[in-house]
C-alpha positions in Angstrom: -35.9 -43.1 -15.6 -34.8 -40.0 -17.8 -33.9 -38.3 -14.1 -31.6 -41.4 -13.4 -29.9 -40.9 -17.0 -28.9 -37.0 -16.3 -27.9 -38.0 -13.1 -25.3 -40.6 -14.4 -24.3 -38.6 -17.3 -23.8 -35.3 -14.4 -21.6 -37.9 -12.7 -19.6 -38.7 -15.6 -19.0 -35.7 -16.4 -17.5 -34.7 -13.3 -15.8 -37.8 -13.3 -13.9 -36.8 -16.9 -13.2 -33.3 -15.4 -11.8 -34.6 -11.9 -9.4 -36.9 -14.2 -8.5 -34.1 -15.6 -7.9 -31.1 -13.3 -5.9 -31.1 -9.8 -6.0 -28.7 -7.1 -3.5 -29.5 -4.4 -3.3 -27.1 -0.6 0.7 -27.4 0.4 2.8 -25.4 2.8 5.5 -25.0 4.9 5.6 -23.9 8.7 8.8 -22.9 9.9 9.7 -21.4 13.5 13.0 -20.7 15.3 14.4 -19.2 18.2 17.4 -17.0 16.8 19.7 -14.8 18.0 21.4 -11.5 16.7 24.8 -9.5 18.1 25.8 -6.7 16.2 29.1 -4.8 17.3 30.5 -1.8 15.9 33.9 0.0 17.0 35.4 3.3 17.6 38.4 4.9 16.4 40.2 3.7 20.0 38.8 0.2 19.8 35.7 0.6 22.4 33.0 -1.4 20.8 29.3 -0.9 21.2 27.1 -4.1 20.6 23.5 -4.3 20.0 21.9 -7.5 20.3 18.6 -9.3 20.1 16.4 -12.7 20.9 13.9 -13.5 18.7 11.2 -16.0 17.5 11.5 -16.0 14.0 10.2 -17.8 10.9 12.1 -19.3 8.1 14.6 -20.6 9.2 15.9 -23.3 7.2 12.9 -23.1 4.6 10.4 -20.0 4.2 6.9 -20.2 5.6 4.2 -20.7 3.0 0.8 -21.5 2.4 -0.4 -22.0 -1.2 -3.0 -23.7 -3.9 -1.7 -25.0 -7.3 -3.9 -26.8 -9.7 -3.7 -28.1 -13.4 -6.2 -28.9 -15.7 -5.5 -31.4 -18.8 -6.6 -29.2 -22.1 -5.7 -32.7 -24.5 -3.4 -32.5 -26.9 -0.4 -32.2 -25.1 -1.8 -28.5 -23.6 -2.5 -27.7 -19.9 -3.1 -24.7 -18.3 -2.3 -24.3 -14.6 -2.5 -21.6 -11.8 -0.4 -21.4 -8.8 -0.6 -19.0 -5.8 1.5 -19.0 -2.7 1.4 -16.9 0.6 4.1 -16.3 2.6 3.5 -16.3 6.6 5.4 -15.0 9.4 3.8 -17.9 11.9 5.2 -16.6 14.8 2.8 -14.1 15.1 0.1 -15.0 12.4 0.6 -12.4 9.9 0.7 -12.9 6.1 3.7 -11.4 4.2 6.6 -13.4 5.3 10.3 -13.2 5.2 10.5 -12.9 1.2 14.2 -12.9 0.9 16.5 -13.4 3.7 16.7 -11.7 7.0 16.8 -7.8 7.2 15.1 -7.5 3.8 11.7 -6.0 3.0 8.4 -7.9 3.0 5.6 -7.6 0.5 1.8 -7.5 2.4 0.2 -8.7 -0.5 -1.7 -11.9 0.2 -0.1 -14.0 -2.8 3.4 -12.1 -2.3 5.7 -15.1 -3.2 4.1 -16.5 -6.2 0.9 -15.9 -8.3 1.2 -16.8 -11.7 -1.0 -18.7 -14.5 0.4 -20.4 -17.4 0.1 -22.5 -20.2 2.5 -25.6 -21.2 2.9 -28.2 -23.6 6.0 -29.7 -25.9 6.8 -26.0 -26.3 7.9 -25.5 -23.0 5.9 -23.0 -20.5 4.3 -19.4 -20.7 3.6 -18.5 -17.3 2.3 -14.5 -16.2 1.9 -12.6 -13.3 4.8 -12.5 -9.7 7.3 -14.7 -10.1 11.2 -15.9 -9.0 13.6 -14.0 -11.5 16.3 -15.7 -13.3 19.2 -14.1 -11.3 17.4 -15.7 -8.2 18.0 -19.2 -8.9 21.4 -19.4 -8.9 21.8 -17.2 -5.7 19.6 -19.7 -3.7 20.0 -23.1 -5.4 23.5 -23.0 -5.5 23.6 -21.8 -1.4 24.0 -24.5 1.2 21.3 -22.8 3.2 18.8 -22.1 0.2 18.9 -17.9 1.3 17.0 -18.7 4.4 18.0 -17.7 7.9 21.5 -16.7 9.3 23.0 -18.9 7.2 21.8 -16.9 3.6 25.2 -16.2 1.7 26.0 -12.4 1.3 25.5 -13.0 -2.4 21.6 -12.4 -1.5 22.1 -10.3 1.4 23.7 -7.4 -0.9 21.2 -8.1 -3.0 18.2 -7.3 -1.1 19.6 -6.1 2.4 17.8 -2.7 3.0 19.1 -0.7 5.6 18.4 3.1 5.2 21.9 5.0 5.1 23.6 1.4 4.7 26.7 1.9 1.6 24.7 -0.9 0.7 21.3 0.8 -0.1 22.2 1.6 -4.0 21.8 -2.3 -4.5 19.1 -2.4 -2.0 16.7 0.1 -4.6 16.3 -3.4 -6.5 15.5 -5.1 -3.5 11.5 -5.6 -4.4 12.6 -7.1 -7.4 15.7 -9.5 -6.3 13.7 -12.2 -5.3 10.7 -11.7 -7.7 9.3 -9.5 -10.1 5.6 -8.7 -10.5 3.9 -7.9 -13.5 6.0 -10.4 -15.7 5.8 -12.7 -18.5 8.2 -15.5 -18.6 8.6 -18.7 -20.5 10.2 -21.7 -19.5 12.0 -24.2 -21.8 10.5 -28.0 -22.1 12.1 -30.3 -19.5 13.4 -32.9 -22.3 16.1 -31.5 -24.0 18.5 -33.8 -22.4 19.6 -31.7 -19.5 19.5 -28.1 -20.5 16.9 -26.0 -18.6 16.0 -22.3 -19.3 13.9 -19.3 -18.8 13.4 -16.0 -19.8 11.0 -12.8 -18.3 10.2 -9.3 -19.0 8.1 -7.3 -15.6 6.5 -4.7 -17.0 7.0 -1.3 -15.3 3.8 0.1 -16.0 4.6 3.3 -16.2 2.7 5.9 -18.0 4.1 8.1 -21.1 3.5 11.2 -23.0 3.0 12.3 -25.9 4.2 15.2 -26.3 7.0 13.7 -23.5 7.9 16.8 -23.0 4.7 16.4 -20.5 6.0 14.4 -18.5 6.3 15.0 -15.2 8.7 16.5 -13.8 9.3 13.1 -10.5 12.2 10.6 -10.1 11.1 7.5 -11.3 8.2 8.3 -12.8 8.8 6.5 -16.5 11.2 3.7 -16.5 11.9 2.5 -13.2 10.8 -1.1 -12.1 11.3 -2.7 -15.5 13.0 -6.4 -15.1 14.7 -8.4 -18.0 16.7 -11.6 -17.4 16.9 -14.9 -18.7 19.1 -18.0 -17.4 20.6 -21.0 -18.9 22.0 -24.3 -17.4 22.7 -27.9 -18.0 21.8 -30.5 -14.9 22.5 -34.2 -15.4 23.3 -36.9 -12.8 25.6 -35.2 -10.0 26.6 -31.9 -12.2 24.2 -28.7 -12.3 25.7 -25.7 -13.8 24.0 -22.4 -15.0 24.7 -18.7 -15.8 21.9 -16.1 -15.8 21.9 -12.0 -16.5 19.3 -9.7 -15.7 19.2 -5.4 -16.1 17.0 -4.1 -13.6 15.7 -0.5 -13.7 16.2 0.7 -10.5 16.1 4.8 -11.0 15.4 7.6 -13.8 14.6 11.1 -14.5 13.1 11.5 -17.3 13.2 15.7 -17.7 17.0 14.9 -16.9 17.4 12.6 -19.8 18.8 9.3 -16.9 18.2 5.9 -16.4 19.7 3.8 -13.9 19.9 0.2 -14.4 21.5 -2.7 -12.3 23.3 -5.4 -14.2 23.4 -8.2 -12.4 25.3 -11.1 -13.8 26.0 -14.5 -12.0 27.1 -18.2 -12.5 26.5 -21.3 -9.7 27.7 -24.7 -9.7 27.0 -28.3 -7.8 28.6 -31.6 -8.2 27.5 -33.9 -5.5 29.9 -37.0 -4.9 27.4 -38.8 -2.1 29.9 -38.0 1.0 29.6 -34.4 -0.2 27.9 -32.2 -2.3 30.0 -29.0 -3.3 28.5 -25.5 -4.0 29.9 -22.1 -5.3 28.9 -19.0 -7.5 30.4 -16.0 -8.6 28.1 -12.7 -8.8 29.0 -9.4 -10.3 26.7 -6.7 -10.3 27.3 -3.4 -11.7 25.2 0.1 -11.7 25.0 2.0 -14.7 23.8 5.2 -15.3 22.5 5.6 -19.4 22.7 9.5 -19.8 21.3 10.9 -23.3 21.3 14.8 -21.9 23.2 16.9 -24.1 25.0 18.4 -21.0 25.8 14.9 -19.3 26.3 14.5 -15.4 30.0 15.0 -13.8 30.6 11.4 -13.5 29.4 10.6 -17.5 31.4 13.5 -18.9 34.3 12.6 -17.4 34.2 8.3 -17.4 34.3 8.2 -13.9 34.0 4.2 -13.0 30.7 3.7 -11.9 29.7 1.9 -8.8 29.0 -2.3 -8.3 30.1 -5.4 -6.5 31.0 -8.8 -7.0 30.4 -11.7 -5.0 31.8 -15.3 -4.2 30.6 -18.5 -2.5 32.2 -22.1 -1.5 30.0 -24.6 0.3 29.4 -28.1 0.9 27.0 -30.3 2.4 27.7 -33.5 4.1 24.9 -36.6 4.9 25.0 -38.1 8.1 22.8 -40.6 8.5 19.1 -38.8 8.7 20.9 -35.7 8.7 22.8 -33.1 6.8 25.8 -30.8 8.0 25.9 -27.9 6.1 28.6 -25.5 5.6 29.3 -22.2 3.4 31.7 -19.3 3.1 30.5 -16.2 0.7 32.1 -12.8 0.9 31.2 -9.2 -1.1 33.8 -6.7 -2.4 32.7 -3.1 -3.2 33.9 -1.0 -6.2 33.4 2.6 -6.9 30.8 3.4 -3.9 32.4 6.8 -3.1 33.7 10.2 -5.3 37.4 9.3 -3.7 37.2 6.0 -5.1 35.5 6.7 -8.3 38.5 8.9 -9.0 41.5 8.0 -7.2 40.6 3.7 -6.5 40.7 4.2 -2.6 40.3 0.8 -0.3 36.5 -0.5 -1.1 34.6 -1.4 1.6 34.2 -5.7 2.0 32.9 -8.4 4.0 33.1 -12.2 4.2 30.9 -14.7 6.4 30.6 -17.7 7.5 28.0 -20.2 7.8 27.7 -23.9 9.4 24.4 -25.8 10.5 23.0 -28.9 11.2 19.6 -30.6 10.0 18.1 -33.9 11.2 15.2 -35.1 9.2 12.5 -36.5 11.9 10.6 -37.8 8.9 10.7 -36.8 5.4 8.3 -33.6 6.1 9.3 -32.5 9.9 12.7 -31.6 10.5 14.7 -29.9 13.6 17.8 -27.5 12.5 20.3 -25.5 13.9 22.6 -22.5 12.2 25.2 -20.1 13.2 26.8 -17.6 11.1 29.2 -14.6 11.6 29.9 -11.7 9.3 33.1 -9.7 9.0 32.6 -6.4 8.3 36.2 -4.6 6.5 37.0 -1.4 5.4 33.3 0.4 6.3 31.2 -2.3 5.4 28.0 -3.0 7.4 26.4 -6.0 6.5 24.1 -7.9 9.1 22.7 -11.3 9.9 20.0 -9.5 11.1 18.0 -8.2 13.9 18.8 -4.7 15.4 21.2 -2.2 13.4 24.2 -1.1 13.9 24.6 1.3 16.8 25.3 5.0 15.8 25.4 7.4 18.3 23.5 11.6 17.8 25.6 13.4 15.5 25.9 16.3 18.4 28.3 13.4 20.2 30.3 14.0 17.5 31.4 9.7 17.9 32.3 7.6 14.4 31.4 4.4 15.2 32.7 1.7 12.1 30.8 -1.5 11.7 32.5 -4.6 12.5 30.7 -8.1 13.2 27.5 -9.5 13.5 27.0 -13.2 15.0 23.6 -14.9 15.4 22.0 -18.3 15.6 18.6 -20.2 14.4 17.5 -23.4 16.3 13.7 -24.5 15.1 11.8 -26.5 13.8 10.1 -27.4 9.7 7.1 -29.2 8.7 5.9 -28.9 5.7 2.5 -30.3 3.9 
């Protein structure tokens, strides 16, 4: 008899904890067949193209596989966990396409998201990798959500890392675009009558000395990888609006009293009329060297403009039946990239792109999609969908070869669980 009492009161007790905790296994699989055609162009017009078939993941939304759970503390308190993987399915390996095509991939297991948190009428405190602010607006605000060859070249100067690219200055904050590690964020409670909000701080974890005259004497040994951003916006009914600003520390030297940070500031907007949903955003991003050496560098001592880029999107969406035509046009201007035009404002290097795709929803998880998208390249720009680089001949065949276009395609397949 007593054995039969533990037994029911070990059964109500897991009872009371399954009502209150939830662990839920979701993903997304996401393959394509996609296509990239890069052409560059000599001085007399003869153009070189590279070009490339692939099967590729993440097309129209990024492979994942993750575990999220919540537990009910009482009171109004609950703490919850969350840890996501990204995949490259088509060949099996973890990592996954973390920003857009061309950018770098974390290995870890739980790249995109690992975080743990606590939340109640306070809002949410939630630690470890997670999206940044500055993010958000890039991808929620993008007919194409920053996936495939559709991804606006908002995110694509943003994270595109192609060594010896004009471009590679912005692409030193490319591991910490999408996400930041390391962070603490908190989250604003979801009824405050349409405004949402956030805030993080990722820890570099660098180490100091004291005497810091100890330091040693290696770039990027103190400061770099620190992230600070917040974001701000208001969402009700068919309007969502929000601005966000983040400084990333991308560089320093500490013996040589610099820091570089990027300042990234940005602002998105929807407003979806049921025949259409309109997008755009306006990005500016701007590097910034903070030089406390008594003998500052060339450029500090004599306020030469320092180097950045700002960015532009239109888009729409359009339902059709169980589907959605989707369309965007995004471009990038360059300021300040070279000495000439730090000094004398020479033509900046600049591209624009555009994007249109289909999706038909088989059901409400499986979907079939198709995207193409062309990039312009003006002025010595060298932006890319994707797929192989730019061609550039030996240096002993003496041959300047300027970038021009890129062209590719995604037609796949999503189902997600």
């Amino acid at each position: 008899m007593k054995k039969s009492l533990v037994a029911l009161a070990a059964l109500a007790v897991a009872g009371v904890a399954s009502a209150q905790s939830s662990v839920t296994l979701f993903g997304v699989v996401d393959a394509a067949v996609s296509g990239y055609s890069n052409k560059t162009e000599t001085a007399l017009g003869q153009s070189i193209t590279t070009s490339r078939t692939a099967l590729t993941s993440s097309g129209y939304n990024s492979s994942r596989l993750g575990f999220r759970g919540t537990e009910d503390l009482g009171g109004g308190l609950a703490a919850s966990f969350w840890l996501e993987a990204g995949l490259n399915n088509d060949d099996g390996n973890t990592g996954g396409n973390i920003a857009q095509s061309g950018s770098p991939s974390l290995t870890g297991l739980f790249n995109r998201r690992s975080t743990v948190s606590l939340s109640g009428a306070f809002g949410e405190i939630r630690l470890g990798r997670d999206y940044t602010p500055t993010f958000w607006n890039d991808t929620v605000f993008d007919p194409f959500g920053t996936n495939g060859v559709g991804t606006n070249l908002i995110s694509t100067a943003n994270g595109y890392n192609t060594p010896g690219s004009i471009n590679n200055g912005f692409a030193s904050n490319a591991n910490s675009y999408v996400r930041s590690s390391n962070s603490i964020g908190y989250f604003l409670p979801p009824n405050l009558g349409g405004f949402y909000g956030q805030v993080m701080y990722a820890f570099n974890e660098k180490d100091k000395y004291d005497p810091g005259t100890l330091t040693p004497n290696v770039a990027n040994n103190s400061r770099a990888g620190r992230y600070v951003g917040g974001r701000v916006g208001y969402a009700n009914g068919p309007l969502d609006v929000a601005f966000a600003y983040a400084q990333t520390t991308i560089a320093d030297q500490y013996q040589l009293g610099t820091t570089t940070n990027l300042d990234t500031l940005n602002v998105g907007a929807s407003y979806d009329f049921g025949v259409v949903k309109l997008f755009g955003e306006y990005s500016q991003g701007d590097i910034k060297v903070d030089d406390s050496n008594p003998f500052p560098t060339v450029a500090n001592a004599f306020g030469i403009r320092e180097p950045g880029a700002d960015g532009w999107l239109l888009g729409a969406t359009v339902p059709v039946g169980p589907g959605l035509i989707r369309f965007s046009y995004s471009a990038v201007k360059y300021k300040n990239l070279t000495p000439a035009a730090q000094v004398f404002g020479t033509v900046e290097p600049k591209a624009d792109k555009f994007a249109l795709g289909y999706v038909h929803n088989l059901s409400k998880r499986t979907a079939l999609y198709a995207t193409v998208a062309r990039v312009n390249n003006k002025d010595g720009a060298d932006l890319t969908l994707g797929g192989p680089n730019f061609y550039q001949p030996a240096a002993v065949y003496n041959i300047t070869l300027t970038p021009k276009s890129s062209t590719g395609y995604d037609v796949g397949i999503r189902h997600a669980f």
